[in-house]
C-alpha positions as CSV (number, residue, x, y, z in Angstrom):
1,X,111.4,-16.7,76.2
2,X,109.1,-19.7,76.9
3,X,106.9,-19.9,79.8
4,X,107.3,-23.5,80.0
5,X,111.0,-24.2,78.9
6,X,112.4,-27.6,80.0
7,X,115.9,-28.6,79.7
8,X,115.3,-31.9,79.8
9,X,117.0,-30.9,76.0
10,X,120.1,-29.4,76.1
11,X,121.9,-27.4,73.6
12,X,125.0,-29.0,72.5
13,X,127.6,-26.6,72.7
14,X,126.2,-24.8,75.8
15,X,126.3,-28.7,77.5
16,X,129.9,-28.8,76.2
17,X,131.6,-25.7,77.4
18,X,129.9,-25.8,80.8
19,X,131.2,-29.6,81.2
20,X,135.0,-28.1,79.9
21,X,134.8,-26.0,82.8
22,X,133.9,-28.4,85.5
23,X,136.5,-31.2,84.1
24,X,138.9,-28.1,84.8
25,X,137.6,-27.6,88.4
26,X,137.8,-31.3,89.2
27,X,141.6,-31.5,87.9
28,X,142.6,-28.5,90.2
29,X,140.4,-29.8,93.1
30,X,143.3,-32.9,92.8
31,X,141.0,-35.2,90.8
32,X,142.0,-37.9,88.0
33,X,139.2,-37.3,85.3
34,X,140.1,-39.8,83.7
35,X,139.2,-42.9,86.3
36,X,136.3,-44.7,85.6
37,X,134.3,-43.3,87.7
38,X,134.3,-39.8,86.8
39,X,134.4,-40.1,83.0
40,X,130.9,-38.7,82.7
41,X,130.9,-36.8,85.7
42,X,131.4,-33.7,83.9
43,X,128.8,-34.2,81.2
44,X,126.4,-34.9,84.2
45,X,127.2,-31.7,86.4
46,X,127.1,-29.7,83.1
47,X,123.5,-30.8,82.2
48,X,122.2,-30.6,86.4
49,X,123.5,-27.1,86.4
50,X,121.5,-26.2,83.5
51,X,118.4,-27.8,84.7
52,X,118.7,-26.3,88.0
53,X,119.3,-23.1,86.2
54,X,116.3,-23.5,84.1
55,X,114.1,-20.5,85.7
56,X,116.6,-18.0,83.4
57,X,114.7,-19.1,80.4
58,X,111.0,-19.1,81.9
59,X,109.0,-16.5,82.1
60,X,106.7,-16.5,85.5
61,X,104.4,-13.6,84.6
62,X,103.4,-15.0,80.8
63,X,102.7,-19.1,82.8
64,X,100.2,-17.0,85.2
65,X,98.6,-14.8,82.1
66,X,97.9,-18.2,80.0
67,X,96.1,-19.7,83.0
68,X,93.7,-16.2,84.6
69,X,90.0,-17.1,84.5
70,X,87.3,-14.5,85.4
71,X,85.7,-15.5,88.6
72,X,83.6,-13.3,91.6
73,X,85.3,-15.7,94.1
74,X,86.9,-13.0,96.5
75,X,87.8,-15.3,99.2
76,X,91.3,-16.4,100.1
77,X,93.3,-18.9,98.1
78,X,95.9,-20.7,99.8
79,X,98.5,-23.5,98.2
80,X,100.6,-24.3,101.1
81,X,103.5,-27.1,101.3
82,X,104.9,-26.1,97.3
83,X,108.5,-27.9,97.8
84,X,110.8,-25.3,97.1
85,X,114.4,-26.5,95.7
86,X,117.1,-23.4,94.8
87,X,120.7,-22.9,94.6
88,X,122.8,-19.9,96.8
89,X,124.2,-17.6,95.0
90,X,127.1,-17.2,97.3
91,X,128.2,-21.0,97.7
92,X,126.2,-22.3,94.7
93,X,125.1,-24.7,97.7
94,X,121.1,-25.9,97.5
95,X,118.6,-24.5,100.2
96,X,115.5,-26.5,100.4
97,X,111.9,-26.4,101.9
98,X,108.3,-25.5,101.5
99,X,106.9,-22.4,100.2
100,X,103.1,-21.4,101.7
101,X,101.5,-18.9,99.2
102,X,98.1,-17.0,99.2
103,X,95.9,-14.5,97.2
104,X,92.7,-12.7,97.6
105,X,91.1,-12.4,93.8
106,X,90.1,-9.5,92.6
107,X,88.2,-10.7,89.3
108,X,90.7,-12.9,88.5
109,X,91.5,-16.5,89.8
110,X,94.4,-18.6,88.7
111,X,94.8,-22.2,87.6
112,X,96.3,-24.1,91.0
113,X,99.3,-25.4,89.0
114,X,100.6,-21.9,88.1
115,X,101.4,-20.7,91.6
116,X,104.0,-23.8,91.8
117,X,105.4,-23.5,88.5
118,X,106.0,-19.5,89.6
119,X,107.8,-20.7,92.3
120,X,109.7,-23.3,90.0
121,X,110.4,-20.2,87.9
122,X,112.1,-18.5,90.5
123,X,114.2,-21.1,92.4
124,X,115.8,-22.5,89.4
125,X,118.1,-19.5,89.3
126,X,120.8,-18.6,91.4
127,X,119.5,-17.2,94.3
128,X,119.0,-16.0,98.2
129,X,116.1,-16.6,99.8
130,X,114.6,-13.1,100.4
131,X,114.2,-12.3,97.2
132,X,112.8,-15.8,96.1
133,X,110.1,-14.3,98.6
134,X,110.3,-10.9,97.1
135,X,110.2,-12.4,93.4
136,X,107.4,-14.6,93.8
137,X,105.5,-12.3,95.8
138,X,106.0,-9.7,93.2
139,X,104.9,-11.6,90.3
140,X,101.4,-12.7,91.4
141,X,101.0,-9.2,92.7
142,X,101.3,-7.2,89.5
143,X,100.2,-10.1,87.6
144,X,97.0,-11.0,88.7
145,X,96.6,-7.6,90.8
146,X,94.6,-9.3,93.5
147,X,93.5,-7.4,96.4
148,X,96.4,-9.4,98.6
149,X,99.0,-11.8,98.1
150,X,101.2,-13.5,100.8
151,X,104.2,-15.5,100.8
152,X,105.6,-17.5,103.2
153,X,109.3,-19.8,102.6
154,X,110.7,-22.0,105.0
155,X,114.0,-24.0,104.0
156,X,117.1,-25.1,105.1
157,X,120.4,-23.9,103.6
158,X,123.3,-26.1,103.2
159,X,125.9,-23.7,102.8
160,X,125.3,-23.2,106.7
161,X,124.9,-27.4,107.4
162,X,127.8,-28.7,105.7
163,X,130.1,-26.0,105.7
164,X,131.0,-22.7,108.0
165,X,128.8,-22.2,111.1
166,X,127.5,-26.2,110.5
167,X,124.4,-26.2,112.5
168,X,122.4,-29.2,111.5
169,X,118.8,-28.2,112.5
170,X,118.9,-24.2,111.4
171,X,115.4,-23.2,109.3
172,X,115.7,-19.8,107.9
173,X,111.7,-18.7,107.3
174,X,111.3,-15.4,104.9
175,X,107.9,-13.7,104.1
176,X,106.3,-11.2,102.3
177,X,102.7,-9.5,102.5
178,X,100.9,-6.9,100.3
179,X,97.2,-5.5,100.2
180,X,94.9,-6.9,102.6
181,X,97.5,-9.4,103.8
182,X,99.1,-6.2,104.9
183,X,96.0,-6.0,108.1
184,X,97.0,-7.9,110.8
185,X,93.7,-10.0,111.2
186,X,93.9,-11.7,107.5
187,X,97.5,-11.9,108.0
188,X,97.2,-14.2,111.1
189,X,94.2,-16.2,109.3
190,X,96.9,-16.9,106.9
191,X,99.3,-17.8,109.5
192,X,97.1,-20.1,111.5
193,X,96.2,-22.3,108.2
194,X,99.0,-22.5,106.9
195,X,100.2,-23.9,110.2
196,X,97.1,-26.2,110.8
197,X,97.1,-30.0,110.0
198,X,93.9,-29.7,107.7
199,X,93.8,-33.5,106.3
């Protein structure tokens, strides 16, 4: 498994028998495959699904291990605003928003990249959005074992704006706290900057 794999190179026959089964899906959804239009429609769908499904083949704990530096900094470390794109399991619909993310170091810091790719990691797989949280959260934790790490993910979901309930303007915010994050006076200094207008 590669850290770093990107399907921007897909296999073949993978590519092939994924875009069999969507030509199938348009035909029984009442659609002519064969108008102009939607000759490469399946082809297409086949290769976003496998680039949105990317994370399977990634490995979030080896990107974070190639990028640890030894460092006395103990403060906190927050990359807020990470766009966050995924796909629900249960409609195979995409939720979408910003994930806030912080860590105390405990000897360790991390390259600033890494947090986001984690996050990549994790949302290009089929997913809800508690355990994104839990995931990402998880992985940083035993990772770099810092003395806290807190996540926070804010997105919209648009198996509940297009379809079923349809409200429009619904944010579904998840988060997760270990270590010192876990005290209620770092957890709120986390809170308030994350919410602050900094630039």
């Amino acid at each position: 498994m590669s850290p770093y794999r990107n399907l921007e190179e897909y296999n073949i026959e993978i590519t092939n028998e994924v875009k069999e089964h969507f030509a199938k899906i348009m035909d029984d959804l009442g659609e002519d495959v064969s108008r102009e239009g939607l000759l490469k429609t399946p082809e297409r769908a086949a290769k976003a699904m496998l680039f949105l499904t990317q994370g399977y083949k990634q490995d979030a704990t080896e990107i974070l291990k190639g990028a640890m530096f030894a460092e006395s900094y103990d403060d906190m470390v927050i990359i807020k605003d990470i766009e966050v794109y995924s796909l629900c399991e249960h409609h195979m619909l995409p939720f979408f928003g910003k994930a806030h993310i912080a860590y105390i170091p405990n000897g360790h810091i991390v390259g600033l990249s890494k947090i986001p790719r984690v996050v990549d990691v994790f949302a290009r797989r089929l997913q809800v959005q508690e355990r994104l949280t839990h995931d990402i959260l998880e992985c940083i934790n035993s990772t770099l074992k810092p003395k806290g790490v807190a996540v926070v993910i804010e997105a919209a979901h648009m198996c509940m704006m297009m379809r079923g309930v349809q409200k429009q303007n619904s944010v579904t915010t998840t988060s997760g706290f270990r270590g010192q994050f876990e005290k209620i006076e770092t957890r709120n200094e986390f809170l308030k900057l994350i919410s602050a207008d900094l630039s």
